[in-house]
N, C-alpha and C positions, 0 to 999 in steps of 0.2 A: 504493500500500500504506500510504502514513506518513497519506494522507489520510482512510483507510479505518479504521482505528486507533483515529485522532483522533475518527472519528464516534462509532465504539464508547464510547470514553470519556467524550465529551460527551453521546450517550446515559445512560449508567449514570448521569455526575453527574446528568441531567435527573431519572432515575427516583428519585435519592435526596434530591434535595433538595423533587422533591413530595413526597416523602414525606413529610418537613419539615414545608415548607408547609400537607400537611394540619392538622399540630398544632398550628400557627398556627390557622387557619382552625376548629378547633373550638374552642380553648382561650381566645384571647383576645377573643373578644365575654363570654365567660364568667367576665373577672378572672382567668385562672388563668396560672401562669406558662409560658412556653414553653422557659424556660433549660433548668430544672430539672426531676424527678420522671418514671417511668419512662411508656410508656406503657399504655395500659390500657382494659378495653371500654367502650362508655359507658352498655351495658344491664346486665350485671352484675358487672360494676370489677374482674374479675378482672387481674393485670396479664398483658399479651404478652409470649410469649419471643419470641426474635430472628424463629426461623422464622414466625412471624405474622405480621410484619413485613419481609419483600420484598417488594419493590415490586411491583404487576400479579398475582407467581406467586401469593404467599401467596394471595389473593382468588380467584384461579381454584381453586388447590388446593381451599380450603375453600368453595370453591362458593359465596362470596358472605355465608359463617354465621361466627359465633363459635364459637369449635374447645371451649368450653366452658357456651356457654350456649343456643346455637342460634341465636339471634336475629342476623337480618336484617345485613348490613354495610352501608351506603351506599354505591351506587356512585360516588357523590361521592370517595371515596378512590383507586381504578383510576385515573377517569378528571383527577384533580389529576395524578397523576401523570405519565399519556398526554401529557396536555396541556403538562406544564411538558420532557418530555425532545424534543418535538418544536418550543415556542419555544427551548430551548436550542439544538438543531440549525441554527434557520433563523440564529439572533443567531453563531454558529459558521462558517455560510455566508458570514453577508454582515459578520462583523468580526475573522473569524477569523484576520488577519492581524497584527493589533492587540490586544496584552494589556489594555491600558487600556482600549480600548472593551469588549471582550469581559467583563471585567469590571462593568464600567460597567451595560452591557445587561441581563447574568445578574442584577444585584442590581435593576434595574428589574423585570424580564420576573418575580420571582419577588414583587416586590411586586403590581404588578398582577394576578397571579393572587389572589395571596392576597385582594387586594380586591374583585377581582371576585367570586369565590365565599360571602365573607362578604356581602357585599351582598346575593348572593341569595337568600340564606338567611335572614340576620336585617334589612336594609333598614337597615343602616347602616356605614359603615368607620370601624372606632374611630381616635382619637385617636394610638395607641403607634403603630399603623401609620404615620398620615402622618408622626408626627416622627421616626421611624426613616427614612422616603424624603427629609424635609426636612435634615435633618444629614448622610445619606448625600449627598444632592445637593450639597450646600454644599462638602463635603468634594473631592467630583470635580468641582467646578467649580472649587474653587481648582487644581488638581492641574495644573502642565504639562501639553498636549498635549490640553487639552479645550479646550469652546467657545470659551471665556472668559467674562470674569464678567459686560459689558456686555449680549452675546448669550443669556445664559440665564435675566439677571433680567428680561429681555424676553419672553422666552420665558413665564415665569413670571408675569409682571403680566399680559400681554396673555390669558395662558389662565384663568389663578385669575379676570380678570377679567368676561371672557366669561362665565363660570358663576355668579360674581356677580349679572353683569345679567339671566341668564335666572333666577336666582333672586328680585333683585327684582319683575321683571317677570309673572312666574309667581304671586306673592303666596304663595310657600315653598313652592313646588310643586316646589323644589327641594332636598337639603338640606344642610349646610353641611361635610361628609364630600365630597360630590365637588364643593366649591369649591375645599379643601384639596390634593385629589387630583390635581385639574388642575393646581392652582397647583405640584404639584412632579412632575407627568408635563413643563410648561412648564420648569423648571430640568434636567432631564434632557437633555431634547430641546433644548431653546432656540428660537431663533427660525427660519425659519417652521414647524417641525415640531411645535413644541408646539403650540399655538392651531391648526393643520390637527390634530390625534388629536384636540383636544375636538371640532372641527365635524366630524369624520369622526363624532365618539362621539355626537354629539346629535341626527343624522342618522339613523345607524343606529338610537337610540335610538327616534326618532321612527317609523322605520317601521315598528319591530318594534311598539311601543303601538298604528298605525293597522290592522295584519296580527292583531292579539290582539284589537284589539275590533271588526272584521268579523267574526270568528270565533266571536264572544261569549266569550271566555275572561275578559276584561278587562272589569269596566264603565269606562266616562270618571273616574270617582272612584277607580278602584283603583292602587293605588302600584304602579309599577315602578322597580324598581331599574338605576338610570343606571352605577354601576362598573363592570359587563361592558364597558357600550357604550364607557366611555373607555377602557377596557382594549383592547378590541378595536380602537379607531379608534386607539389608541397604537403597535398593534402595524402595524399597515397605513401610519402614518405612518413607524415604523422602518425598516420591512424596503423600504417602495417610496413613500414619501411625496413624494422629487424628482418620481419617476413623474408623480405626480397632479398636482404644481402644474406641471410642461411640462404634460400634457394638457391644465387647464384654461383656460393661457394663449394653447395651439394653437387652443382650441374662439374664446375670445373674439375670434380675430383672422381668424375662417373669415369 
């Protein structure tokens, strides 16, 4: 029962802090602040009362429309949210024992979102972002009870660096948002979990660009945006990343 509870409520935070996230995610590629100022449509700027703003219901209720101007809502809003109450869940799962990580996780998992969706949206993760995950990092890696600091800026060279060289090597086919991004997914995670999410992410990355341009979606010149894929390979290192490096160790010694 006390377990069931706890989902409920890590639920709700999940759906209100994408909620968040969205206004993140629209406001700051845009210079606008996210402290402050109420929120409001982005077709014709009337502001939201509260009830516009539940999380998933509102969107269903209004079917998707502005309750005043008709126009179109982005499913992008539902599904931040969908997404950020069900990473909360899993980081609830597997650190739910542990206030410090659980913490820790939530303020990762809600960066990465946000990076991710900005990425694919506008093909870049601003600056505020990473220095809010870089100062947050710094901070829980001084904190008793984390890696320590030897382990994380490990973590953090060896990943920020990797992105690095496929950036040089790529001749800027890379761009210098998810060098930063790695470099502080690396101080989260630290060693070997950071540097495994970026190669999970470059990976994934890669095959989704070779699966887009079989399909013709993609030509060889068209930019895809790498955020998700570390986002995504960050999250697969969190939750089962030991997993991968026994199995890869099991495979090399078959």
């Amino acid at each position: 029962m006390l377990f069931t509870f706890g989902v409920f409520l890590i639920t709700i935070l999940g759906l209100c802090v994408g909620s968040f996230l969205n206004v993140v995610i629209y406001r700051l590629p845009r210079g606008q602040t996210v402290v402050t100022g109420r929120s409001f449509c982005p077709h014709c700027g009337n502001i939201l009362s509260w009830c516009d703003l539940v999380p998933v219901l509102s969107y269903l209720i209004l079917r998707g429309r502005c309750r005043y101007c008709g126009a179109k809502i982005s499913w992008r809003y539902p599904l931040v949210e969908v997404v950020t109450a069900a990473i909360f869940f899993l980081v609830f799962l597997y650190f739910g024992d542990d206030l410090f990580l659980l913490l820790k996780y939530f303020f990762l998992s809600g960066l990465l979102i946000a990076a991710a969706f900005i990425d694919v949206e506008h093909y870049l993760i601003p600056d505020k972002l990473v220095l809010a995950g870089l100062v947050a990092g710094i901070i829980f890696t001084l904190l008793p009870g984390d890696l320590g600091v030897g382990v994380a800026l490990l973590g953090a060279v060896v990943a920020g660096g990797f992105l690095f060289l496929v950036a040089v090597l790529s001749r800027g086919g890379l761009g210098g948002g998810d060098i930063k991004l790695g470099a502080v997914v690396g101080l989260f995670l630290g060693w070997p979990l950071g540097p495994l999410s970026i190669f999970l992410g470059c990976c994934l990355g890669g095959f989704a660009g070779l699966i887009l341009l079989m399909l013709r979606i993609k030509g060889r010149k068209d930019p895809l945006p790498l955020g998700p894929f570390i986002a995504l390979g960050s999250f697969v290192s969190l939750f089962w990343g030991q997993q991968v490096i026994d199995w890869y160790f099991r495979c090399l010694w078959l």
